[in-house]
SETORPA-269016 format. One record per residue (C-alpha): residue number from 1; residue in three letters; z, y, x. Coordinates in steps of 0.1 Angstrom, whole numbers. Example, Ala and Ser with C-alpha at 12.3 -4.5 7.8 and 13.67 -1.06 7.14 Angstrom:
// residues 2
+-----+-----+-------+-------+-------+
:   k :   r :    pz :    py :    px :
+-----+-----+-------+-------+-------+
:   1 : Ala :    78 :   -45 :   123 :
:   2 : Ser :    71 :   -11 :   137 :
+-----+-----+-------+-------+-------+
This chain:
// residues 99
+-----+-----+-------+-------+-------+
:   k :   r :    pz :    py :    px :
+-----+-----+-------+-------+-------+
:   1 : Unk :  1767 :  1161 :  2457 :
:   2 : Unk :  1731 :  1159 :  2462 :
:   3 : Unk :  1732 :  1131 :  2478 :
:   4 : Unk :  1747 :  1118 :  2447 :
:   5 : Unk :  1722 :  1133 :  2426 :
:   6 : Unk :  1711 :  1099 :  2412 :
:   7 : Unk :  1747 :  1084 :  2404 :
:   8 : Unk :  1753 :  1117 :  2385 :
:   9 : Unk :  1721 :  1121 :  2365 :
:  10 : Unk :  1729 :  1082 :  2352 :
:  11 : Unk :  1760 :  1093 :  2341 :
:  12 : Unk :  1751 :  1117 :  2324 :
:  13 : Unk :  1726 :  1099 :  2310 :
:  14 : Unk :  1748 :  1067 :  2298 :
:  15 : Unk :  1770 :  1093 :  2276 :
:  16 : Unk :  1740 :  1113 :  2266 :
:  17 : Unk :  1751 :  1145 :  2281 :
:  18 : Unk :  1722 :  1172 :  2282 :
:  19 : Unk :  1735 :  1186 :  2320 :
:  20 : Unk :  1722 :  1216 :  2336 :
:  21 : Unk :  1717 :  1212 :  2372 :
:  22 : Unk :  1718 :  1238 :  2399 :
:  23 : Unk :  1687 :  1223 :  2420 :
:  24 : Unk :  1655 :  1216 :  2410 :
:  25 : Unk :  1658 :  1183 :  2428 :
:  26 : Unk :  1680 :  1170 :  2399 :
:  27 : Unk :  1656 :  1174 :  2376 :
:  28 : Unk :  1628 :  1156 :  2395 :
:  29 : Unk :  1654 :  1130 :  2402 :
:  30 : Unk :  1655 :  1129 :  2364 :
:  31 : Unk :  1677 :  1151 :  2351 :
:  32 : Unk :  1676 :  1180 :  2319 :
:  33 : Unk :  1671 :  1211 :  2331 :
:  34 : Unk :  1680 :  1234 :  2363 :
:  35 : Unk :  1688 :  1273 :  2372 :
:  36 : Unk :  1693 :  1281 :  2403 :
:  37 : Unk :  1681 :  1304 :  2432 :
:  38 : Unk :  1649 :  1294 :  2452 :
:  39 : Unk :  1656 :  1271 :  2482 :
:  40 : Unk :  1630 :  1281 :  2499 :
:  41 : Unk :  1633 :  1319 :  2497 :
:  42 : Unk :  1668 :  1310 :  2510 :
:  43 : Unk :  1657 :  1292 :  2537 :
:  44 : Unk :  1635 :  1324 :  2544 :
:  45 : Unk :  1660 :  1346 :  2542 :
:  46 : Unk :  1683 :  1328 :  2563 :
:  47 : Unk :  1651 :  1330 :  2593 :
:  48 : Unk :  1648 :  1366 :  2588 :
:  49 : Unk :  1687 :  1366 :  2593 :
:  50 : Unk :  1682 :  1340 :  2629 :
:  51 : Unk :  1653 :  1364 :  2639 :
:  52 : Unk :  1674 :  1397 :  2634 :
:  53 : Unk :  1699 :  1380 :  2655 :
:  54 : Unk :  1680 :  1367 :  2681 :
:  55 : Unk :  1669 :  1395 :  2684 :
:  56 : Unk :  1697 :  1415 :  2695 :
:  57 : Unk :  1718 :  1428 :  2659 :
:  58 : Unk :  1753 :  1415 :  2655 :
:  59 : Unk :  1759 :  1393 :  2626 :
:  60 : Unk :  1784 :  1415 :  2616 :
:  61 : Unk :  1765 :  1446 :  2611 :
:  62 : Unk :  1743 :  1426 :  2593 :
:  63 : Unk :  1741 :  1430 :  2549 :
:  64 : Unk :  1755 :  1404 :  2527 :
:  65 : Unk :  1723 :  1396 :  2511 :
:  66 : Unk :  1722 :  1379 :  2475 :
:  67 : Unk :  1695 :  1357 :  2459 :
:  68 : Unk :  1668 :  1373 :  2448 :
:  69 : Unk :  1648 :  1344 :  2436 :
:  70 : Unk :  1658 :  1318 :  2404 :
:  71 : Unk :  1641 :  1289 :  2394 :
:  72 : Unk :  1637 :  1274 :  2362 :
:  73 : Unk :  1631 :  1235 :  2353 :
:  74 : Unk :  1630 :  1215 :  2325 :
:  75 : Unk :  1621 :  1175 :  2324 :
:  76 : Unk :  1604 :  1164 :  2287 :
:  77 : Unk :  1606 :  1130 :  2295 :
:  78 : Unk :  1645 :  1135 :  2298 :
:  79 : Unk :  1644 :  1158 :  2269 :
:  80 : Unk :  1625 :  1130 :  2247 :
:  81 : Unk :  1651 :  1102 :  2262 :
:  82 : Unk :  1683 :  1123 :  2247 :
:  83 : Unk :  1666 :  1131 :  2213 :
:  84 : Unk :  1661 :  1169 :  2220 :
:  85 : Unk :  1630 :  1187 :  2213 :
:  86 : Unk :  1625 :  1224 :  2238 :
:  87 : Unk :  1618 :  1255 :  2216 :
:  88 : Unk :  1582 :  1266 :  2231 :
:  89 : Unk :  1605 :  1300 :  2238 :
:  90 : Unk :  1625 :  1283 :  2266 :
:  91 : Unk :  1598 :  1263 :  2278 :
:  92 : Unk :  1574 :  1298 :  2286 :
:  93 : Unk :  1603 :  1306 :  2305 :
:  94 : Unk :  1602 :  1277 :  2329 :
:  95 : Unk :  1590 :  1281 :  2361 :
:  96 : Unk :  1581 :  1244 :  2360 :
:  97 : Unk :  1581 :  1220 :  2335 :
:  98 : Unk :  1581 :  1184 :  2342 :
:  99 : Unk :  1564 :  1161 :  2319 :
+-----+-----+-------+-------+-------+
């Protein structure tokens, strides 16, 4: 769906839909607001995971690790387009705010 991410952040757009995304990419592709897990402490995760097993340890015996890292976004100009206005609350608790 990313690669969609334009198509859907239109749509939602045209019907004046305030959509939360789960990538941050959707909301510098123009889109409300995202909440997801960190991509790249993912990807870092994931190369301590290929070192461990590169390094001898079965993937098996290996923990199930869960996200440890969340993300925040909000895009104004978005916000402004659909008539909303961001309490000040919500936007101190962005981890990036898009103007």
């Amino acid at each position: 769906m990313l690669s969609q991410r334009e198509r859907i952040i239109a749509l939602a757009a045209r019907h004046r839909i305030p959509a939360i995304y789960v990538l941050r990419d959707y909301v510098t592709a123009g889109g409300l607001m995202s909440y997801g897990t960190s991509m790249s402490d993912s990807y870092r995760q994931a190369g301590i995971y290929a070192g461990r097993i590169l390094k001898g340890e079965k993937p098996g015996d290996l923990p199930v690790m869960l996200p440890t890292k969340f993300e925040f976004a909000i895009n104004l100009k978005t916000a402004k387009a659909l008539g909303l206005e961001i309490p000040d609350k919500l936007l101190a608790l962005a981890d990036e705010v898009i103007e």
